[in-house]
C-alpha beads as a LAMMPS data file, in Angstrom:
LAMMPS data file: protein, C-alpha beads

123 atoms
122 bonds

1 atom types
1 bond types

-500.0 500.0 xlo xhi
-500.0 500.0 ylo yhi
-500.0 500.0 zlo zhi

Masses

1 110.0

Atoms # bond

1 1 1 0.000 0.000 0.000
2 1 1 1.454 3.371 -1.030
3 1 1 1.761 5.873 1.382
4 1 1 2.793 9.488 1.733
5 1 1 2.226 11.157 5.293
6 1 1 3.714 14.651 5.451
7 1 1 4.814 16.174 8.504
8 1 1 6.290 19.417 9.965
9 1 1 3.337 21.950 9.234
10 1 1 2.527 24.528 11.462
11 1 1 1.883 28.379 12.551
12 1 1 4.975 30.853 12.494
13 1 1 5.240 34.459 12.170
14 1 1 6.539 35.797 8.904
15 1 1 10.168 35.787 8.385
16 1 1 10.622 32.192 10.183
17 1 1 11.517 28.621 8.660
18 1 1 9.652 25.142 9.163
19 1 1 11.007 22.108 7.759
20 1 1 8.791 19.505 6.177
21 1 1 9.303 16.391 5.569
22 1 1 7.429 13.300 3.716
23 1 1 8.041 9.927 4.493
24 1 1 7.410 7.291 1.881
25 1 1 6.531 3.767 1.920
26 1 1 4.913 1.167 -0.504
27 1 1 6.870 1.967 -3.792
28 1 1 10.062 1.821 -4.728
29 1 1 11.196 5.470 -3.348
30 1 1 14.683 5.966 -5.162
31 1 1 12.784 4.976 -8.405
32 1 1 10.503 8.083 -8.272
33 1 1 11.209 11.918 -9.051
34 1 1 9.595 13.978 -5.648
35 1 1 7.753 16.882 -5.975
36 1 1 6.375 19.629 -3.662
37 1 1 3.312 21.566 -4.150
38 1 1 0.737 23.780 -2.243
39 1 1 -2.827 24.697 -1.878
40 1 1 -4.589 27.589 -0.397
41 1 1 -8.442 27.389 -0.311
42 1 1 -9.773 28.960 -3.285
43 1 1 -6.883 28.432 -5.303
44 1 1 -5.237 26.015 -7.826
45 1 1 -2.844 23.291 -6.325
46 1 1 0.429 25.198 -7.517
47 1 1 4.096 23.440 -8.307
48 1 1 6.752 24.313 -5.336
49 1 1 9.463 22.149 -5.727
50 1 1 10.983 18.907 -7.675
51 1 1 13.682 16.974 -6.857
52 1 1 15.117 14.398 -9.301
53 1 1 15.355 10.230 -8.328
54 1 1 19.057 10.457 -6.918
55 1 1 18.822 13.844 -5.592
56 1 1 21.167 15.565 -8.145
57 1 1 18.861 17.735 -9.770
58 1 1 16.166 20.489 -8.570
59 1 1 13.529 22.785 -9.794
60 1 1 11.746 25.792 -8.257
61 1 1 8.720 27.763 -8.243
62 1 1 10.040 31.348 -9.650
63 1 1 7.430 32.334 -5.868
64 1 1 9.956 29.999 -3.779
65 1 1 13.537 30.310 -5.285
66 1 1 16.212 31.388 -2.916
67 1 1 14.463 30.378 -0.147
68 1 1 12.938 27.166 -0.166
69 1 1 15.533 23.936 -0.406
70 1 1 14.179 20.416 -1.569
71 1 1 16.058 17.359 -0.453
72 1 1 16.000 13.708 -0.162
73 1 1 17.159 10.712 1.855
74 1 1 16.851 7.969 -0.267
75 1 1 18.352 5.406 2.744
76 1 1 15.079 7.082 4.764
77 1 1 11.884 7.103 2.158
78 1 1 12.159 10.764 2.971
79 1 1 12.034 13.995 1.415
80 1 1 12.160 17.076 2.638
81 1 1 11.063 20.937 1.910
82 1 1 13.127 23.637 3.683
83 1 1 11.502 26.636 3.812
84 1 1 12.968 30.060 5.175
85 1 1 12.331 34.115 4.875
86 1 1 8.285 32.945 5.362
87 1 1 5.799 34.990 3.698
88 1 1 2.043 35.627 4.855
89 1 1 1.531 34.558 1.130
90 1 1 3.158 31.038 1.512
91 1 1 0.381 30.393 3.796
92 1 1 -1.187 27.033 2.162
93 1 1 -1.694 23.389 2.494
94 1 1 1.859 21.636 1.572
95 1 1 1.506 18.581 -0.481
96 1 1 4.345 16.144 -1.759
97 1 1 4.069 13.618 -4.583
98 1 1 6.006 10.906 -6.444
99 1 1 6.719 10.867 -10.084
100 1 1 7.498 7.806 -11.708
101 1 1 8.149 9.449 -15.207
102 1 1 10.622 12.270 -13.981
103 1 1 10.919 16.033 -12.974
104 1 1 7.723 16.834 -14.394
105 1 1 6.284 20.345 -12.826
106 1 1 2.526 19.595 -13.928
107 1 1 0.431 18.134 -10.563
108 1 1 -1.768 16.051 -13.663
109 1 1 2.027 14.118 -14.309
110 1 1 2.536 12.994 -10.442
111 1 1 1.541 9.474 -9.413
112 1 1 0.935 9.697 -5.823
113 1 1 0.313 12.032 -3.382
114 1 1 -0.132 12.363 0.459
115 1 1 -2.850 13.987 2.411
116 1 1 -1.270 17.041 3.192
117 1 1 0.571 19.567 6.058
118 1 1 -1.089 23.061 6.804
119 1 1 1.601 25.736 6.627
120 1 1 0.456 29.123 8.349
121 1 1 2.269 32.177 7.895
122 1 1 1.087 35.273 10.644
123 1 1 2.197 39.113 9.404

Bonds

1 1 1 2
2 1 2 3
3 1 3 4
4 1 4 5
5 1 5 6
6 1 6 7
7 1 7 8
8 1 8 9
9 1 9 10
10 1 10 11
11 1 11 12
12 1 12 13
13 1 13 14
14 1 14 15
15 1 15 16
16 1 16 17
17 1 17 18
18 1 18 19
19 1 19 20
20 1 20 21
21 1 21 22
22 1 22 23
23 1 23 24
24 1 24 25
25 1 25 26
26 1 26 27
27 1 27 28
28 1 28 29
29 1 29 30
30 1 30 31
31 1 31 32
32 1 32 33
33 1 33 34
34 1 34 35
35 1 35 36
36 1 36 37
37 1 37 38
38 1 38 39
39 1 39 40
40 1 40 41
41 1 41 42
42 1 42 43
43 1 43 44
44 1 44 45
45 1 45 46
46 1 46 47
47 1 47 48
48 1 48 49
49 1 49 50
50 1 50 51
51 1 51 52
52 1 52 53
53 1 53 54
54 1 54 55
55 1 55 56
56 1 56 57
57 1 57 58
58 1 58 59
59 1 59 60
60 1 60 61
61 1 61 62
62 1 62 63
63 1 63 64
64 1 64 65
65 1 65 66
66 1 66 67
67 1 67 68
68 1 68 69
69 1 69 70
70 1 70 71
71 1 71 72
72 1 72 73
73 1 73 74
74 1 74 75
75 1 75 76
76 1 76 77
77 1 77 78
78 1 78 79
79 1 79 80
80 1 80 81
81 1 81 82
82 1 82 83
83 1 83 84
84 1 84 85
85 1 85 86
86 1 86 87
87 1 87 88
88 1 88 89
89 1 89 90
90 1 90 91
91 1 91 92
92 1 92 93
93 1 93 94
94 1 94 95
95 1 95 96
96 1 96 97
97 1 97 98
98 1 98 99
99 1 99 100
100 1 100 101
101 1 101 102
102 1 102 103
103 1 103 104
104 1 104 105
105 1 105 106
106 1 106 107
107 1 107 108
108 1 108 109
109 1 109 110
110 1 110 111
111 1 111 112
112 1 112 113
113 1 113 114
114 1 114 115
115 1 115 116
116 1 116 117
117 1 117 118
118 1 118 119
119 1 119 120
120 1 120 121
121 1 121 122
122 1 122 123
C-alpha cells in the first residue's frame, strides 16, 4: 500500500523557517522523481518544488527560489522541503508527490500524493 504522510506543518510568524518532511513507503522510493506543491483554499494546487530520483537535480517555483531547499534521503523514504524568509503569502496546504516518469512540474504528471501539512504564515 502506497503511502505518503507529510509532517512538519505549522503556525509561524513571517520571516521564520519550518522544515517539512514526507516519508514514503509502498513503492520503490529511489525509483521516483519527488515533488512539492501547495494549496490555499480557493486556489489552484500550484508546483513548489521537484527533486530528481538520486537527488542531483532540482527545480523551483520562480514564488519559492532562494528560499525554499528540496532534499532527499533515499536510505530514509524521505524527502524534505526547507523553507525560510516565510511569507504571509506562503500560507497554504503543503503537499508532496512521487513521479514515476521524472521532474515533471505539472500536478496532472505525479503518481501519488499524500494527504497534506497546513503551513500558516502570521504578518
Amino acid at each position: 500500500q502506497v503511502q505518503l504522510v507529510e509532517s512538519g506543518g505549522g503556525l509561524v510568524q513571517a520571516g521564520g523557517s519550518l522544515r517539512l518532511s514526507c516519508a514514503a513507503s509502498g513503492f520503490t522510493f529511489s525509483r521516483y522523481a519527488m515533488g512539492w506543491f501547495r494549496q490555499d483554499s480557493g486556489k489552484e494546487r500550484e508546483f513548489v518544488a521537484v527533486i530528481s530520483y538520486i537527488g542531483d537535480s532540482t527545480r523551483y517555483a520562480d514564488s519559492v527560489k532562494g528560499r525554499f531547499t528540496i532534499s532527499r534521503n533515499n536510505a530514509r523514504n524521505t524527502v524534505y522541503l526547507q523553507m525560510n524568509s516565510l511569507k504571509p503569502e506562503d500560507t497554504a496546504f503543503y503537499y508532496c508527490a512521487a513521479n514515476r516518469a521524472g521532474m515533471g512540474l505539472a500536478a496532472a504528471s505525479f503518481d501519488y500524493w499524500g494527504q497534506g501539512t497546513q503551513v500558516t504564515v502570521s504578518s
